[in-house]
N, C-alpha and C positions, 0 to 999 in steps of 0.2 A: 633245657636239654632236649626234651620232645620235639618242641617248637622247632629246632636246628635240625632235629633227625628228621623232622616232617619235611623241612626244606631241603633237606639232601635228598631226601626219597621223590618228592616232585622234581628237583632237579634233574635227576637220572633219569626220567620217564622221559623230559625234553630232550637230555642230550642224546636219547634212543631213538628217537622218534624214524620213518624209514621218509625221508624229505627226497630224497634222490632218485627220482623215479630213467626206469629203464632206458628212455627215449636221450636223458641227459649224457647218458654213457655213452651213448651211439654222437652225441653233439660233440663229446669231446675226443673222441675218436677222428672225425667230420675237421674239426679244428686243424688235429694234428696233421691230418692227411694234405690239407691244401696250405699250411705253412708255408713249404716252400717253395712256394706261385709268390707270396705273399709281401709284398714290399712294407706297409706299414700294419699296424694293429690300432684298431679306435673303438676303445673300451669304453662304453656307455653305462654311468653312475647315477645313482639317482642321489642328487643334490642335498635332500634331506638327511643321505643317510651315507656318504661317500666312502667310508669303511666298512662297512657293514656290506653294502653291495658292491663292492670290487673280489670277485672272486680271485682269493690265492691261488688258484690254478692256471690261473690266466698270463701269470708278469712270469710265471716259471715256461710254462707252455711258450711265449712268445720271445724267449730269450731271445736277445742278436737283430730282432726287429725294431725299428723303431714304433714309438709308442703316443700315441694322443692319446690322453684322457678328457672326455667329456662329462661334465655335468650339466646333466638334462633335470628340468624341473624348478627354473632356479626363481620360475613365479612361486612358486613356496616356499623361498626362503629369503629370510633376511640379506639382502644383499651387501651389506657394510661389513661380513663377516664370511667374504667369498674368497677375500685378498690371503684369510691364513689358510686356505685352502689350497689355492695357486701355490702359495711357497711352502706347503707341505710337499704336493707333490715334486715338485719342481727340485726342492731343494734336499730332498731325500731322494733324487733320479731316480723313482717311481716309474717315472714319463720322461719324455721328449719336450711334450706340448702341452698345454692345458688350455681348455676353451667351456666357457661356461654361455650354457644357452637354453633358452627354450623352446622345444619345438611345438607347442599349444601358441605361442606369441610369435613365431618366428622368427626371434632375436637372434645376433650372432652368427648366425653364417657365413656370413661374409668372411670374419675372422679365421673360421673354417675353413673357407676357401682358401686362403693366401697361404695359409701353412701348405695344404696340400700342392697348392702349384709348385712354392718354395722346393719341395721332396721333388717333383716332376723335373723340375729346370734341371735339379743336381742329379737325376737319373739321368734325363739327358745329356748332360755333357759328358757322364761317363760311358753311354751308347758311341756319341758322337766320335769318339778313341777308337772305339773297334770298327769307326768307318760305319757307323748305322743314323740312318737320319729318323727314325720314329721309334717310339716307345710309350709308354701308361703304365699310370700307376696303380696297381692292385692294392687295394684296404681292404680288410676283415673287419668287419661290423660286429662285436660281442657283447655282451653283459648278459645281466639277471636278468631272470622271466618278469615280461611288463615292466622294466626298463624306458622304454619306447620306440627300440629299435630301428620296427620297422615305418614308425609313422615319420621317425627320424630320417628315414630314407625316404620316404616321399616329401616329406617337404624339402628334402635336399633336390632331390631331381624335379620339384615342380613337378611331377605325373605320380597314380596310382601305380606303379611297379610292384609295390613289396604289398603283402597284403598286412592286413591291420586287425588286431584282435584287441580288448580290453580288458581278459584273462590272463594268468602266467600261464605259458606253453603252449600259447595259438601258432607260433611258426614254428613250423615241422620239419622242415627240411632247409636245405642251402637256396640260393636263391642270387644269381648274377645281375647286376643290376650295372650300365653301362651309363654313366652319368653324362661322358661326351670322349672326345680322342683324346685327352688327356689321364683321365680318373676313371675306374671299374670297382665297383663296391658288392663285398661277396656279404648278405647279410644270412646270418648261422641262428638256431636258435636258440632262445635262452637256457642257459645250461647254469646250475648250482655246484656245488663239491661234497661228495661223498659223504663228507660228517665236518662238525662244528665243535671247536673246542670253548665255545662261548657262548653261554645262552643270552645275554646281552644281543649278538649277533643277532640270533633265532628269532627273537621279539621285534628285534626291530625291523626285521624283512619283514614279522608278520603285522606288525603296524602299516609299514607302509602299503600292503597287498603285494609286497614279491613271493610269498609264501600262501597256497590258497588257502581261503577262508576254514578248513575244515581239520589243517596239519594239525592246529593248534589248538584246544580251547580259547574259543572270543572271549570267556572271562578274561582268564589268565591274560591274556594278551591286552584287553582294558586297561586293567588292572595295571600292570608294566608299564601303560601308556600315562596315568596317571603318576606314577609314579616319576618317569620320567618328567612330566610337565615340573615336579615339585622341583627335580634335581634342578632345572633349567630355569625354574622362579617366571616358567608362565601359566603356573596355574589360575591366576585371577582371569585366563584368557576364556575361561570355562562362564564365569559370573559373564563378561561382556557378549560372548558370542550365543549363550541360552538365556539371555536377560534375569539373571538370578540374584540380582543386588537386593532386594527385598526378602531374600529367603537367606543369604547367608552373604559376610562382607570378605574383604581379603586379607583378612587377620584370622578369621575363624575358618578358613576354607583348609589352609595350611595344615590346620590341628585336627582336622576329621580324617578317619579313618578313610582309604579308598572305599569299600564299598556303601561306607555310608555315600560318599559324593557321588557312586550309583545311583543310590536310591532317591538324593537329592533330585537325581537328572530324569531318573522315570518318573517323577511325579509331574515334574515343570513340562514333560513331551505328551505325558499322558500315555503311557505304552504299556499303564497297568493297570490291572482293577484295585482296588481299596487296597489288604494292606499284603497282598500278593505282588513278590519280585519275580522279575523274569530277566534273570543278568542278561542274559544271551543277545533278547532283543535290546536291552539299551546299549548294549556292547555293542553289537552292531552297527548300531545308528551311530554310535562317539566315534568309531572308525571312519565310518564312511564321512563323517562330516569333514573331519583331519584330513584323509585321502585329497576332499577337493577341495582345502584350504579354506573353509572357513572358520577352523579354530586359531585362527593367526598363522604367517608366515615366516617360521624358526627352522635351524638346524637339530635334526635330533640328536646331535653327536658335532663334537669339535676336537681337532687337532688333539693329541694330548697334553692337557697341561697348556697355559700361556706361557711367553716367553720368563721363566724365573730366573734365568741366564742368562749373558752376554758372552760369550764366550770368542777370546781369538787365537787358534790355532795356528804358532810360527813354524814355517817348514821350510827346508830344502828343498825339497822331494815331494812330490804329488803327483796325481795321476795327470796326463797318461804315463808315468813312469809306471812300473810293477815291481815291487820289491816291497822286504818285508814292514819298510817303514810306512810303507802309502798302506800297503792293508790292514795293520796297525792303525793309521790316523784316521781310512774312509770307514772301518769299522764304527770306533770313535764318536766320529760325526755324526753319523746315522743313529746310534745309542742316543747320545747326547738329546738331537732333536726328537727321537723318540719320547723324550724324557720332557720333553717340554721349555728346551734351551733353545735360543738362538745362536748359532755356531756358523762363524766368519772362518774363513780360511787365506791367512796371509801367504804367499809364496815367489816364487823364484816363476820370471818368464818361460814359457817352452814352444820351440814353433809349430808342436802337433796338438798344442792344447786347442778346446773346443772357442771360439769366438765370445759365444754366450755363456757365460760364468756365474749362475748368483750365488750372491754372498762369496765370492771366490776375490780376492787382491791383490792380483801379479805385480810384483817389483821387479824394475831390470836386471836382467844378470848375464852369464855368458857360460859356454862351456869347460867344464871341468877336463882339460887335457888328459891330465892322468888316467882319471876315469870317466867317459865321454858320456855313462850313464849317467852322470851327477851334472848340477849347476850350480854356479857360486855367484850369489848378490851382487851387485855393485856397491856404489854411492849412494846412501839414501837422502833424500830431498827431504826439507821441513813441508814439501806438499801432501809427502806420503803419509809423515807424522798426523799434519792437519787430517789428513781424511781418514786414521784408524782414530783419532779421538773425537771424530762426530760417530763413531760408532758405540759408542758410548760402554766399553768395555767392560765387564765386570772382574774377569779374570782372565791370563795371561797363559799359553800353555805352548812353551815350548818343544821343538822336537831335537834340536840338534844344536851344538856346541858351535859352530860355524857360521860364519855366511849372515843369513836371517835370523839364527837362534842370538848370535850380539846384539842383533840389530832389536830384537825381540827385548833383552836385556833394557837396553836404551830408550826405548819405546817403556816400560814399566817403570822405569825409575822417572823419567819425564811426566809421565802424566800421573805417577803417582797409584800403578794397580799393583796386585799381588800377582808373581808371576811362580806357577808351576811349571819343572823341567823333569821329563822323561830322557832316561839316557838310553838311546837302543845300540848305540856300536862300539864294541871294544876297539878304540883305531889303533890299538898296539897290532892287531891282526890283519891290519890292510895299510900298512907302511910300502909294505912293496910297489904299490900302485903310484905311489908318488918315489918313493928313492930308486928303486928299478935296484932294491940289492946294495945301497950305499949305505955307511952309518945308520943301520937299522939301529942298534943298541941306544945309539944317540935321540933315534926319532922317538923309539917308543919312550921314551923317557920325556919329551915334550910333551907328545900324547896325551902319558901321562900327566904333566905338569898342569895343561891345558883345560883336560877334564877336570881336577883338583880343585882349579880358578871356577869355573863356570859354576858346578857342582853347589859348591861352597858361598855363592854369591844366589839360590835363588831360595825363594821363601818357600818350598817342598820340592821335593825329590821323589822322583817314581822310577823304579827299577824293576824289572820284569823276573828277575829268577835272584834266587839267594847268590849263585852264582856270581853275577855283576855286583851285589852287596859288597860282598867280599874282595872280590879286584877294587872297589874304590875304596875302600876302604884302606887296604895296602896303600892306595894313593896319599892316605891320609886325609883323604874328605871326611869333614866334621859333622856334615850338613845328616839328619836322622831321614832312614828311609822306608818308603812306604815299598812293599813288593808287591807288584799290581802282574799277573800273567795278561799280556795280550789277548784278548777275548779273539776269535770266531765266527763265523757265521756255518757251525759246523753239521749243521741240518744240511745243508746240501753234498755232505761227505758220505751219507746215509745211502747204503746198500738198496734199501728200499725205493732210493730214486732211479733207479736203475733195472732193466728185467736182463733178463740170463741173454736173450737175445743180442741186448749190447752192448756185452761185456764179449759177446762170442763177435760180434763184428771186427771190434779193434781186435781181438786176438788173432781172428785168422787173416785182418791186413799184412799182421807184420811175421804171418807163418808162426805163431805160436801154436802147439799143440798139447791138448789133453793132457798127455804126458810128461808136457815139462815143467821145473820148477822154476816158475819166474819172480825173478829179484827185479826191484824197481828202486832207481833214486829219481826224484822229482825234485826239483829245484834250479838254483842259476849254476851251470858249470861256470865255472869260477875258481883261481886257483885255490886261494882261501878252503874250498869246500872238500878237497883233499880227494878228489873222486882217481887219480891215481892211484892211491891206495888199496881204493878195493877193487880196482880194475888189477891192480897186481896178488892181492890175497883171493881174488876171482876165480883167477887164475891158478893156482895151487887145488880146484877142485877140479878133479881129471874125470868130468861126469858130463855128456854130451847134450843131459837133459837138463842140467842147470841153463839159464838165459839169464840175461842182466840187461836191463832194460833203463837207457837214460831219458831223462825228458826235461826240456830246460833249454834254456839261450843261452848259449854261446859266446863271451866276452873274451874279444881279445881272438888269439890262436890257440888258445886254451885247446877247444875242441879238435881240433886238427891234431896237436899231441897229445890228446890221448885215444882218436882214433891209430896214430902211428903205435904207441904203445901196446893195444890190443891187439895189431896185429904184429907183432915185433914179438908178441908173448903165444901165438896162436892160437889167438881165439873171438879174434875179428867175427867172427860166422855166428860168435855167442853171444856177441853184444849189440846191440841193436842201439841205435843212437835215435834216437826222433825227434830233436831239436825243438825247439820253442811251439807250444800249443795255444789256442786261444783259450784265457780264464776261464771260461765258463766253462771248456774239455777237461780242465783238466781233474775232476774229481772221479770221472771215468777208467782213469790210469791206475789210480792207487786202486779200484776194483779190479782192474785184471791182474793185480800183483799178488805173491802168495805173501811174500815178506818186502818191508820197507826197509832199506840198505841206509847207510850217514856216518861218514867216517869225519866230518867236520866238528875242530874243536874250537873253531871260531863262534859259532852263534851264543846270544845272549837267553833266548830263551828256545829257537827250534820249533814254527809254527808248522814245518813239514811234519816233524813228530805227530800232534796233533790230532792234523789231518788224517793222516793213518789211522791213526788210533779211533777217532770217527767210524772211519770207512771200513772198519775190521780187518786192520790189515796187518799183521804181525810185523814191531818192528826191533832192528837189529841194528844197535848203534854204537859205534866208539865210547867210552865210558868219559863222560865230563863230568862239573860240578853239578850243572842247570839240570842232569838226568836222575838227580838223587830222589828228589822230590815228584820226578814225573814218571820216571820207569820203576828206579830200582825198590824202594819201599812199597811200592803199590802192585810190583810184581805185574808192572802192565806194559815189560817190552824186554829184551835182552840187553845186554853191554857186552861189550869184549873190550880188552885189552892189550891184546896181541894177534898176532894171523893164525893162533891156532885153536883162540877160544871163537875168533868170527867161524870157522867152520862147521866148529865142535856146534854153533846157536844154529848156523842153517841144516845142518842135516839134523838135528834135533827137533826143529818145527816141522819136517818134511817128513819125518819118520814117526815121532808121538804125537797122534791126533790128538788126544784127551789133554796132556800140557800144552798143546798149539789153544784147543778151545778156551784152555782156563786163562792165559794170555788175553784170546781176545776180550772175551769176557770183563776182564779186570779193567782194560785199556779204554775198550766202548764206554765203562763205567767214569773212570779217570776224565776220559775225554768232556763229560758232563760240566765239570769245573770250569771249562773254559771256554765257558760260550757269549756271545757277545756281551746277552744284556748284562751277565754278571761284571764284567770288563766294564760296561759304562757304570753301572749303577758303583761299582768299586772307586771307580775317576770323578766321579759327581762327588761322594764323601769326600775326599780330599779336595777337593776345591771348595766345598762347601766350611770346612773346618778351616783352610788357609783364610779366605775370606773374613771367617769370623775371627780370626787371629792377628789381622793384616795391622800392623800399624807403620804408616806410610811413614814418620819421622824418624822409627828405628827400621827402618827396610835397608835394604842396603846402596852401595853408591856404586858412580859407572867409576870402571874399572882405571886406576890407575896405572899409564902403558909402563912409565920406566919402570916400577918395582915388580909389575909383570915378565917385564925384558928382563931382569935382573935375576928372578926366578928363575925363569926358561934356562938361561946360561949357567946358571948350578947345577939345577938339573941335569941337563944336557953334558956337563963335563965330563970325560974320562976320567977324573978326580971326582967322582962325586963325593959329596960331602954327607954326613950319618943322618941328616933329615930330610935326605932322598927316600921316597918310596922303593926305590930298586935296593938299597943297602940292606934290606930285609929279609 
């Protein structure tokens, strides 16, 4: 117990420590200001330690830019162990680019070069449109102090331009550097982030010399350095490179204490008198030896976790779509590989996707008429087949009952893996889209029939809210289910990312004032989404300082009636439409809102909700099933049920601060539950437990079409029969 308390109490001395000196604040000030000059961003990592020094301030600071990452350094490190480097970055869209080099050997530049000409060519053709025949490309040059920046920048331009230090935070200022009519590289100084949530982190910037010699105690920091070799299994690197096979072998080196293998090493250097320790100095020398590589050539740090998954995500839908199933799935993925999986993503063709795709699988398909958002598969090829089964699969994880999600089906029973299915859309609620208003009764009742078949054919089930539990249920799905809420990435909904300043900008674009109370929906207008309704219960508050504020794309003429609507009701002047934002705006929105509006009883779980709830934002929603568990027991949002308890919530939040606070409060709270990593690590259990469950000869089989068809048409009767889900 002492021992633990001693270790928390040194702990918190580190995690105090004041590392962020003055000059760094003014750098990322410096950063923010030349932004937007700024065509690409090239983050310089030191190779040893590629997480540890990629400042989190830097991929949020550079949003919307495109991104090279470099690791510089890479004559210290093992090179056979660079490849899971590249597809971390790469495959977590980290970056853009990845380029590993050294600027002490001069390797790699070249590489360098072609990516940036690549960004120049495709500036240029978009100059050459507005009739301009010249242009260049502006880089920002970032990372951690002694990084190598600036020496990076000289042997890029072959001249002494940038100057050159061997301390952290020898360059002071900005600094223009014109490489030729092409490329202009602005190099910034090395700047850190305000505090570390990981002393891991701290050690090993102070290992490698990104942290000066003084932040930290050089024991402690040895010490960690030691400790690390054990974790990595190169501490016999210590016997080879002080010649100490006669003092101790690589079986006993393992079992000694660290500071015994100090005082091992002061004796063999000689840096002390008889039986007198001086950590400090031999701390020093075991750094500086590691610094220039002659304790071996390793990674201090890898990827997390090796591949212990294989994982193939079947979809519809994928970016560049945006809806709630692609931020669901890219969530997902990124957990996942976080986690140490390998995550394939199968999908449907799209002719704005990116060229360059890894680990991405496009099968052909064609536009979904009805709904021109969506795409439907074609015919799949045994070519396709062959090349998801050189991927060597370990688990199956569908997203949708259509299209790719059969073909997903088919794919699992063929080669024999276990296949999980997430159901995210009630299509009893989007019939419209395809009948246009005909035999709805009859569709939802396929719908239903359809989800029933699928549901009940995969070897687990994941459902987002009690809510959808219970609708398939009704269905009669047999299959038992897991209730997983879609995780998040909801640190960026955080009040704190944002100053007073920029929430007063967008307020005063769109003439909102001090004074008034503004109501916000954020989402796809859509008819489904019922925003008529509260444009008409809106309207029933005769108060000139109420505003309602939509944000969202447009499907359809959707938008157009219910701009006709607001003004039909008068109060056009009050509603403020602002159509579709860029992702990364729009966490800004729900900051200038007082309250979050949702009159939709379509959604399966409500990641707008959420959001809000994140952002402190009071919200006020139609009363569904999926809100029992997220608003109404937790006390962390309002419901109504009628037009006259919606008003009775808004002038309620507007009028008692002290119950508006305790709302938020609760909701900020709530909102904790549903954040990504909990979302993956919840999805890894279930695959992990289907896996060990899996037996391929009771799996189940592909679908037989007539007793299918023969289904459907019971179903679907105006006679339905009493083992219809509807009959209930």
């Amino acid at each position: 117990m002492i021992k633990n308390r001693r270790n928390f109490i040194e702990r918190e001395k580190i995690m105090n420590i004041n590392w962020y000196p003055g000059h760094m604040k003014k750098t990322k000030e410096l950063i923010v200001e030349n932004l937007k000059i700024i065509d690409i961003v090239i983050e310089i990592l030191d190779a040893r330690i590629p997480l540890s020094s990629k400042n989190p301030d830097i991929s949020k600071l550079a949003n919307g830019k495109q991104k090279i990452v470099i690791l510089n350094k890479i004559d210290l490190i093992d090179a056979k162990e660079l490849k899971k480097w590249e597809n971390y970055f790469l495959e977590n869209h980290i970056s853009d680019y990845f380029v590993a080099l050294s600027v002490e050997k001069g390797t790699n530049f070249n590489e360098l070069r072609k990516i940036t000409d690549r960004i120049y060519n495709e500036k240029l053709e978009k100059v050459k449109k507005k009739g301009l025949r010249k242009t260049s490309v502006r880089a920002m040059i970032v990372g951690i102090p002694n990084v190598g920046k600036s020496k990076f920048i000289n042997k890029f331009v072959n001249k002494n331009k940038a100057r050159v230090g061997n301390t952290p935070g020898f360059t002071k200022g900005k600094q223009w550097i014109k490489i030729d009519d092409k490329l202009e590289l602005l190099d910034t100084p090395g700047v850190l982030w305000p505090k570390f949530e990981d002393e891991k982190v701290a050690f090993n910037l102070s290992i490698t010399g990104s942290i000066k010699d003084n932040v930290l105690p050089l024991e402690q920091v040895a010490l960690k350095f030691i400790d690390r070799l054990k974790e990595l299994e190169k501490l016999e690197n210590l016997i080879k490179s002080y010649t100490l096979s006669e003092t101790v072998t690589k079986e006993e080196i393992y079992k000694l204490e660290n500071h015994k293998i100090l005082e091992i090493l002061e004796k063999r250097l000689g840096v002390t008198k008889q039986d007198e320790h001086n950590y400090e100095i031999i701390s020093r020398r075991l750094l500086k030896d590691y610094r220039m590589g002659k304790i071996g050539k390793f990674f201090l740090e890898l990827p997390e976790g090796e591949w212990d998954m294989r994982i193939g995500i079947f979809t519809d839908t994928y970016r560049p779509q945006v809806n709630g199933v692609v931020s669901s799935i890219t969530t997902l993925e990124q957990q996942l590989r976080k986690r140490g999986h390998k995550v394939y993503i199968i999908t449907t063709t799209d002719p704005d996707a990116p060229t360059v795709e890894p680990n991405v699988l496009r099968i052909p398909s064609v536009e979904f008429k009805p709904a021109p958002q969506y795409r439907l598969g074609l015919m799949y090829s045994p070519k396709i087949v062959k090349k998801i089964k050189k991927l060597e699969l370990d688990i199956i994880h569908s997203q949708t009952e259509w299209g790719v999600g059969t073909f997903s089906r088919f794919v699992a029973t063929k080669l024999h893996i276990p296949l999980v299915h997430t159901y995210h859309t009630l299509y009893e609620y989007y019939t419209h889209y395809i009948f246009r208003g005909h035999m709805v009764a009859q569709a939802k009742k396929i719908a239903a029939a359809i989800s029933k078949f699928y549901c009940d054919k995969c070897n687990a089930l994941i459902v987002p809210t009690r809510k959808v539990e219970d609708i398939l249920y009704s269905y009669d799905v047999e299959k038992e289910m897991n209730v997983i809420p879609t995780g998040l990435d909801i640190k960026k909904f955080y009040r704190e990312n944002y100053t007073d300043e920029d929430r007063e900008f967008i307020k005063e674009n769109y003439k909102i004032k001090d004074t008034d109370f503004l109501c916000v929906y954020i989402g796809r207008v859509a008819e489904e989404k019922s925003i008529d309704l509260l444009i008409e219960m809106f309207a029933k508050i005769d108060d000139p300082n109420y505003k309602f504020m939509i944000v969202g794309k447009s499907f359809g003429d959707i938008g157009d009636k219910l701009k006709e609507q607001a003004e039909s009701l008068g109060i056009l002047d009050r509603v403020i439409f602002v159509g579709e934002v860029p992702h990364e705006n729009v966490p800004i929105y729900y900051q200038i809102g007082d309250v979050f509006l949702n009159a939709s009883i379509s959604e399966t779980q409500g990641l707008t909700f959420v959001e809000a709830m994140a952002a402190e934002v009071p919200v006020n929603a139609r009363y569904d099933l999926n809100l029992e568990d997220l608003l109404v027991k937790n006390e962390a949002g309002l419901v109504y049920k009628n037009e006259e308890e919606f008003i009775d919530n808004l002038k309620k939040l507007k009028e008692d601060k002290e119950f508006r606070d305790k709302i938020i409060k609760n909701a900020f709270r709530v909102s904790q539950d549903y954040t990504s990593e909990k979302f993956g690590e919840r999805v890894e259990a279930v695959y992990k437990k289907t896996i060990e469950e899996y037996d391929a000869d009771e799996s189940f089989t592909i679908f037989r079409g007539e007793k299918f068809i023969q289904q459907i048409r019971r179903w679907a009767s105006p006679k339905s029969s009493k083992r219809s889900p509807w009959s209930k």
